[in-house]
DSSP file (Angstrom, degrees, kcal/mol; ACC not computed):
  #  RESIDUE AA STRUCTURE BP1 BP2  ACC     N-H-->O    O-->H-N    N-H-->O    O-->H-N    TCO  KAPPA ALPHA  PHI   PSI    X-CA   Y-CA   Z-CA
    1    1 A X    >>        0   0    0      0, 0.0     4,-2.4     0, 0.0     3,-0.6   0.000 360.0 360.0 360.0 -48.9   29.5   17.3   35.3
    2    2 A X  H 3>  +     0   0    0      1,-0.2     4,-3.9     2,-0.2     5,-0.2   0.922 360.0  52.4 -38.2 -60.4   28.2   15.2   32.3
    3    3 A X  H 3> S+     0   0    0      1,-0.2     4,-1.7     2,-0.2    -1,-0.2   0.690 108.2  53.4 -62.9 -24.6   24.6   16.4   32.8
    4    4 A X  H <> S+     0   0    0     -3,-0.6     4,-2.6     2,-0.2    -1,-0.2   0.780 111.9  45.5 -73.5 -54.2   26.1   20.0   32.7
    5    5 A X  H  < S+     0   0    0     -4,-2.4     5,-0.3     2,-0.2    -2,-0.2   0.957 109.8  54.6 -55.8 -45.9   27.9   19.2   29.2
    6    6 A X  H >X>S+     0   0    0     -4,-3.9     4,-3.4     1,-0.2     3,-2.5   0.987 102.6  51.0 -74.8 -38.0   25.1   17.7   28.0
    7    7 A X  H 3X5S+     0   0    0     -4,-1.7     4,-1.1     1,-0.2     5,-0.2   0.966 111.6  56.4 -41.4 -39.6   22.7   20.7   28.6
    8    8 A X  H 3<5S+     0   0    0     -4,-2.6     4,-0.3     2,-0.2    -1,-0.2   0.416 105.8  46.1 -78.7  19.2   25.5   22.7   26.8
    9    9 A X  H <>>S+     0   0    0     -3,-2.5     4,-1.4     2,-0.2     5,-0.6   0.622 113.1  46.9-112.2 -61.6   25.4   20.6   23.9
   10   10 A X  H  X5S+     0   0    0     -4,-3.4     4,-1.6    -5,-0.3    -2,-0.2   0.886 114.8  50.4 -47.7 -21.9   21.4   20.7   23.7
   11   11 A X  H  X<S+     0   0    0     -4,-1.1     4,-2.4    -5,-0.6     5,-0.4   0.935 115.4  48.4 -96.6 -40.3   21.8   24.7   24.3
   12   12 A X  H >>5S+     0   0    0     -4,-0.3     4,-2.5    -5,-0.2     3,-1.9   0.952 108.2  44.2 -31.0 -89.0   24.6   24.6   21.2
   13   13 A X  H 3X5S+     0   0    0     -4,-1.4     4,-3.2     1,-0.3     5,-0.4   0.868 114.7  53.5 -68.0 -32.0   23.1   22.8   18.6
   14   14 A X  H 3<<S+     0   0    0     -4,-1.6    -1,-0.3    -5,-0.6    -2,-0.2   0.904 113.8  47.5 -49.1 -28.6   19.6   25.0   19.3
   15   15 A X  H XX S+     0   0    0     -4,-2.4     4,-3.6    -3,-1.9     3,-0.6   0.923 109.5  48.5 -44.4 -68.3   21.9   27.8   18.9
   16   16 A X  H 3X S+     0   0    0     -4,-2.5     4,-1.8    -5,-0.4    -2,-0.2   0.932 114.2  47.7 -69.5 -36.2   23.5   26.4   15.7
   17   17 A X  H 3X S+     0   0    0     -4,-3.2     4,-1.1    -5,-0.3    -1,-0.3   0.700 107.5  56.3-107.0  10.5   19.9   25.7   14.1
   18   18 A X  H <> S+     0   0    0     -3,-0.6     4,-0.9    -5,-0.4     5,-0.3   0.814 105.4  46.5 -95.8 -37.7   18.6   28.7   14.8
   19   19 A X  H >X S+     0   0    0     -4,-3.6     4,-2.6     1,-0.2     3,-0.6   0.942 115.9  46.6 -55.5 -33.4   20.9   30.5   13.4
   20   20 A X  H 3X S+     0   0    0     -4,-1.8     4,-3.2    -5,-0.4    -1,-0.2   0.947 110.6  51.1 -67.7 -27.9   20.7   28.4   10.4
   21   21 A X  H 3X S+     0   0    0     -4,-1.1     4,-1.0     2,-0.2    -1,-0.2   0.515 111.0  48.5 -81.7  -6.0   17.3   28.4   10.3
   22   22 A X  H <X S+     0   0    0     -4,-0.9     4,-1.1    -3,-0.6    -1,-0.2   0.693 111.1  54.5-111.7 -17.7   17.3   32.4   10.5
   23   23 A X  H >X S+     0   0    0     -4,-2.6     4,-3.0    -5,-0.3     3,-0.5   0.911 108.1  54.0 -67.8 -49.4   20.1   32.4    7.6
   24   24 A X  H 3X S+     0   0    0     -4,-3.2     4,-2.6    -5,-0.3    -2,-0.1   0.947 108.2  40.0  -8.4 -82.6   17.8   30.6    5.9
   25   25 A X  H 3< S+     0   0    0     -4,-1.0    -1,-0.2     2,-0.2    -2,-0.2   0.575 109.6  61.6 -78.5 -12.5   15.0   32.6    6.0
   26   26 A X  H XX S+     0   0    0     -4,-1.1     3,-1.5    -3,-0.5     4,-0.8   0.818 102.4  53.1 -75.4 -39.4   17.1   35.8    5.5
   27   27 A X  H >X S+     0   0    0     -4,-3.0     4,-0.9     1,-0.2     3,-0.7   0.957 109.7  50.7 -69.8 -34.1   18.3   34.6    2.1
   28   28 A X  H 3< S+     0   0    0     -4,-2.6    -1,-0.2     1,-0.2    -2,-0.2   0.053 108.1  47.8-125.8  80.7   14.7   34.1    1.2
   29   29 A X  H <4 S+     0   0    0     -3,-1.5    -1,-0.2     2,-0.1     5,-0.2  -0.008 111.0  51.5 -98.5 -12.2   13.4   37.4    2.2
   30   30 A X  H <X S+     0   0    0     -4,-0.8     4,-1.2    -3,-0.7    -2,-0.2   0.697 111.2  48.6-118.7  -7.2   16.3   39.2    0.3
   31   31 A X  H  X S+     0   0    0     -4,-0.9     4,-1.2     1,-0.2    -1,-0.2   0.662 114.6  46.6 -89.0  -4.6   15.5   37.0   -3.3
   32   32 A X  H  4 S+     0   0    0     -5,-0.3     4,-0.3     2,-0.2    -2,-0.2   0.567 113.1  47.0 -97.4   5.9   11.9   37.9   -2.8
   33   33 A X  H  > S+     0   0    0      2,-0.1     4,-2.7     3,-0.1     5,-0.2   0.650 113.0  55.1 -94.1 -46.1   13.2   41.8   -2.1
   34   34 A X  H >< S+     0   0    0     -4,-1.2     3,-2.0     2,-0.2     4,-0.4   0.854 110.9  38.7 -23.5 -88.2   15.3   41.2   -5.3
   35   35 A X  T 3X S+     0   0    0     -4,-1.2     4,-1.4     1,-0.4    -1,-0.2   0.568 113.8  55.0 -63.7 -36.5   12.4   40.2   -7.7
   36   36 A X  H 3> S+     0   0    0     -4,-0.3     4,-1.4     2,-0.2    -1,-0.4   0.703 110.4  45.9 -71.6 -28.3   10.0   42.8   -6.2
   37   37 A X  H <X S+     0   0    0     -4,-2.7     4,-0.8    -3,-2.0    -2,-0.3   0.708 115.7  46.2 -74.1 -23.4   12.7   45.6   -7.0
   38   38 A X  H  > S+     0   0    0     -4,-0.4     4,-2.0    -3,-0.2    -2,-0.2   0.875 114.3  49.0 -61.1 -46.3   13.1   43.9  -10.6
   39   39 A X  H  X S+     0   0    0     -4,-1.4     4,-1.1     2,-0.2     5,-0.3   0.949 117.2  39.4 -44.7 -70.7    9.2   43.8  -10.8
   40   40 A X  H  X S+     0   0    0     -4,-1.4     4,-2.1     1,-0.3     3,-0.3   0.862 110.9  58.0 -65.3 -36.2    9.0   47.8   -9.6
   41   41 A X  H  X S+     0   0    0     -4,-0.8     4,-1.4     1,-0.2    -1,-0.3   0.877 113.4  47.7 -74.7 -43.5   12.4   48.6  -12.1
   42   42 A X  H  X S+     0   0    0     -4,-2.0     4,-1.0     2,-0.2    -2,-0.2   0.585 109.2  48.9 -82.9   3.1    9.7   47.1  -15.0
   43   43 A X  H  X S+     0   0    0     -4,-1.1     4,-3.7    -3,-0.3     3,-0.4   0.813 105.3  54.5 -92.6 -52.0    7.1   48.8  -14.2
   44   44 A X  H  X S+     0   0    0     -4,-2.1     4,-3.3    -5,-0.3    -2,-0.2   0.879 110.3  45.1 -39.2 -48.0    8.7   51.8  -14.1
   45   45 A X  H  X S+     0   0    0     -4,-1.4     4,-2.0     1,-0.3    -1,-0.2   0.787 108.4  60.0 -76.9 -33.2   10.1   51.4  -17.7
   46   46 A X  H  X S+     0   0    0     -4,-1.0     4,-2.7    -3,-0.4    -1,-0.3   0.958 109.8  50.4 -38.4 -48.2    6.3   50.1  -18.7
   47   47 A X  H  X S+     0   0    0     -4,-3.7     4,-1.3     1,-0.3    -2,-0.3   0.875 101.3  53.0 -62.4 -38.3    5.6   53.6  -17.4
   48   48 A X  H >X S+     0   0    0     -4,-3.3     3,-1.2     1,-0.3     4,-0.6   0.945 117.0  47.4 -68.1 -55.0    8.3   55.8  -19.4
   49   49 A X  H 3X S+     0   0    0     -4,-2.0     4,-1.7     1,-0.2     3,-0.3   0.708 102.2  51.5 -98.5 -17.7    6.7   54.2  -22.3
   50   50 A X  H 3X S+     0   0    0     -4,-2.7     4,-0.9     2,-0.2    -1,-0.2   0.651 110.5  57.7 -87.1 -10.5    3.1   54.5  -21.9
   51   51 A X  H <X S+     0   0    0     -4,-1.3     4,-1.6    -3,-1.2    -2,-0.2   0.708 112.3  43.8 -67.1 -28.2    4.1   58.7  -21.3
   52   52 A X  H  X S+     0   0    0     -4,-0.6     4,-1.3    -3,-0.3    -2,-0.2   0.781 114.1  45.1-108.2 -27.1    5.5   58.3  -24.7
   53   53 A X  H  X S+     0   0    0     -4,-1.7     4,-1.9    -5,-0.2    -3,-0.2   0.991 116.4  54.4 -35.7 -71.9    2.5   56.3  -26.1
   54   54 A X  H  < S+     0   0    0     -4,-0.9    -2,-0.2     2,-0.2    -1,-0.1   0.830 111.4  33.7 -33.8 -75.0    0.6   58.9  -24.4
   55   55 A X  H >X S+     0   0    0     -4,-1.6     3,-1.6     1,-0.2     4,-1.0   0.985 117.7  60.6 -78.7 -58.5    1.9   62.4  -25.7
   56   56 A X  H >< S+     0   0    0     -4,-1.3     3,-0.7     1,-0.3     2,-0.4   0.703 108.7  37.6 -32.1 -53.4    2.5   60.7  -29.2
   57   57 A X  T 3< S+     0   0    0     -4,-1.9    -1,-0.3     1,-0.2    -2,-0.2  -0.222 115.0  61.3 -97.6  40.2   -0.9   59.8  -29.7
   58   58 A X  T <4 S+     0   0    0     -3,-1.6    -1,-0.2    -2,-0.4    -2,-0.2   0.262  71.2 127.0-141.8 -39.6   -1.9   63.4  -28.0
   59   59 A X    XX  -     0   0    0     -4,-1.0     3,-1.5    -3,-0.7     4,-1.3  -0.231  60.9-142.8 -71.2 122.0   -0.1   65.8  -30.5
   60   60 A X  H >> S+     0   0    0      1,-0.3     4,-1.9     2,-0.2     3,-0.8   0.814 104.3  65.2 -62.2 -54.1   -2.3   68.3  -31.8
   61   61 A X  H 3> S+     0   0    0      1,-0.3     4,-1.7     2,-0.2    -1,-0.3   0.806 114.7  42.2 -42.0 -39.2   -0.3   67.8  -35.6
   62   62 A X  H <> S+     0   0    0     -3,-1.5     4,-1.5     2,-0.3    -1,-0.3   0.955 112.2  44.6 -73.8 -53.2   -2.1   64.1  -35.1
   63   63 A X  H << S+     0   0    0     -4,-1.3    -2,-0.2    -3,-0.8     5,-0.2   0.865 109.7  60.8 -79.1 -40.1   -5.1   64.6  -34.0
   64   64 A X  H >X S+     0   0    0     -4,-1.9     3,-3.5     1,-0.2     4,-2.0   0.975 104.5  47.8 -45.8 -63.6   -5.5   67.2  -36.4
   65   65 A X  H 3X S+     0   0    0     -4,-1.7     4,-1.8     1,-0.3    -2,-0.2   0.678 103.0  54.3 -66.8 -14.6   -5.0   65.2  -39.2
   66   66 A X  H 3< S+     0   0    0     -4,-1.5    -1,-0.3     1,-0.2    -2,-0.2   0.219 106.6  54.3-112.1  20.3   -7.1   62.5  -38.6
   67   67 A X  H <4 S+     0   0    0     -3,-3.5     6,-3.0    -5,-0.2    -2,-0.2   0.487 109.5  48.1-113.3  -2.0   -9.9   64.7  -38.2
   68   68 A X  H  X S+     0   0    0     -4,-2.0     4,-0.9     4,-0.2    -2,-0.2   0.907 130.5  23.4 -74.4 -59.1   -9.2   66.4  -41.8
   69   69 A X  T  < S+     0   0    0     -4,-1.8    -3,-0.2     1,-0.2    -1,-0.1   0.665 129.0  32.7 -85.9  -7.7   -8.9   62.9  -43.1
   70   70 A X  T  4 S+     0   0    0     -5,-0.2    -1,-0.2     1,-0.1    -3,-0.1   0.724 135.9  26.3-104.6 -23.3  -10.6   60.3  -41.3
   71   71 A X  T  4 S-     0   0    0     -5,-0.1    -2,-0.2     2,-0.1    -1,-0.1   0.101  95.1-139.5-126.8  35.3  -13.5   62.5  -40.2
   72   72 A X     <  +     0   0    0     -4,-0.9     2,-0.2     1,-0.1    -4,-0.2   0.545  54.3 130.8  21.1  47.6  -13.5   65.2  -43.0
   73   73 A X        +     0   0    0     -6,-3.0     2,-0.2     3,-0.0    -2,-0.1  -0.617  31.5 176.5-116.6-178.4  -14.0   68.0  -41.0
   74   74 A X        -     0   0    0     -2,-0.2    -6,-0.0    -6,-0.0   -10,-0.0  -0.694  37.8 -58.0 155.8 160.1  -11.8   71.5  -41.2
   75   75 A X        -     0   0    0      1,-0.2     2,-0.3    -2,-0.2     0, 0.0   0.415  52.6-130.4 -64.4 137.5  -11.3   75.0  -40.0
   76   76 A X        -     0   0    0      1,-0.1    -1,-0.2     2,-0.1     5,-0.1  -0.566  33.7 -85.6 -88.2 176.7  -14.1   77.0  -40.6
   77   77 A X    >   -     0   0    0     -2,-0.3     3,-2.5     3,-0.1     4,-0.5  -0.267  34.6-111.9 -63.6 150.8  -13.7   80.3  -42.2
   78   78 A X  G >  S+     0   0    0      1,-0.4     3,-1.1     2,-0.2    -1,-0.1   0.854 119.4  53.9 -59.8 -40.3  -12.7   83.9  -40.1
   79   79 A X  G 3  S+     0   0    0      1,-0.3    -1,-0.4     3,-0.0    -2,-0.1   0.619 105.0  48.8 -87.1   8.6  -15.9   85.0  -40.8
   80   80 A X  G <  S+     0   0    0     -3,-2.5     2,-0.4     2,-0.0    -1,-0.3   0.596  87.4  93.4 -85.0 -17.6  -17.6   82.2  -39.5
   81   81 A X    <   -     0   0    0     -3,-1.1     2,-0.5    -4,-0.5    -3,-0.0  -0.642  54.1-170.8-100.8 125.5  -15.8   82.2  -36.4
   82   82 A X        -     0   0    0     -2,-0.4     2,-0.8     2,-0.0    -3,-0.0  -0.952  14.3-153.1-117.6 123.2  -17.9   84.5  -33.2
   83   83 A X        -     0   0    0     -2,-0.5     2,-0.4     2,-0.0    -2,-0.0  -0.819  19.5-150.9-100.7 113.4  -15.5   84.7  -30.3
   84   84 A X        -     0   0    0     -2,-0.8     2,-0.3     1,-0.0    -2,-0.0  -0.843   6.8-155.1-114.2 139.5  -18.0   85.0  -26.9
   85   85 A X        -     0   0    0     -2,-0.4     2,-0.4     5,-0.0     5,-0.0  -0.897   4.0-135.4-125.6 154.3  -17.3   86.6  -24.1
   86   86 A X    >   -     0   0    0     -2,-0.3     3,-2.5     1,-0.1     4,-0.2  -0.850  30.8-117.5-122.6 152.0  -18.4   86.4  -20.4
   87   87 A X  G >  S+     0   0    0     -2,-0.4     3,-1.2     1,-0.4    -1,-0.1   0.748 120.2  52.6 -67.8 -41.3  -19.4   89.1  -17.5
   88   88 A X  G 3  S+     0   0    0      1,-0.2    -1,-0.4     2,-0.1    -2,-0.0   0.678  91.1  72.5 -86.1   6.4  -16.0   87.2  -15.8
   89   89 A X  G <         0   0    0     -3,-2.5    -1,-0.2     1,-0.2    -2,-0.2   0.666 360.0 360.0 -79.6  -9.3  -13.9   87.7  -18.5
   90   90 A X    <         0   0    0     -3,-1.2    -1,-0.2    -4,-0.2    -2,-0.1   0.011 360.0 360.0 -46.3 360.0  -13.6   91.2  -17.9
């Protein structure tokens, strides 16, 4: 009868520290799912702002202007301008 208790003692407390040991390891899997969903929630927010970087520094009103003034160029005149057309255009 002893030797029977004591197996059920040995089969307990392996019980009881595998479960601790799998509580453990569940809490950290679920702060390293945390911090990778914080990670992915800041990237995201990088992203919305490097779209609005993006079309800002895209807008034909901009780009225009810093080719009148930083690179002095501008429209030529209607009669300078020859509009070509091609066999598919048709």
């Amino acid at each position: 009868m002893t030797r029977v208790n004591l197996v059920l003692l040995a089969v307990l407390v392996a019980c009881a520290l595998s479960l601790i040991t799998a509580r453990h390891q569940s809490r950290k899997l679920f702060v390293t799912l945390e911090r990778a969903q914080a990670e992915g929630r800041a990237y995201d927010v990088e992203y919305g702002k490097l779209l609005l970087e993006q079309s800002t520094w895209g807008m034909p009103a901009r780009v225009e202007k810093i080719a009148r003034e930083n690179l002095k160029m501008q429209l030529p005149d209607a009669s300078r301008i020859e509009v070509v057309t091609t066999g598919a255009a048709r």
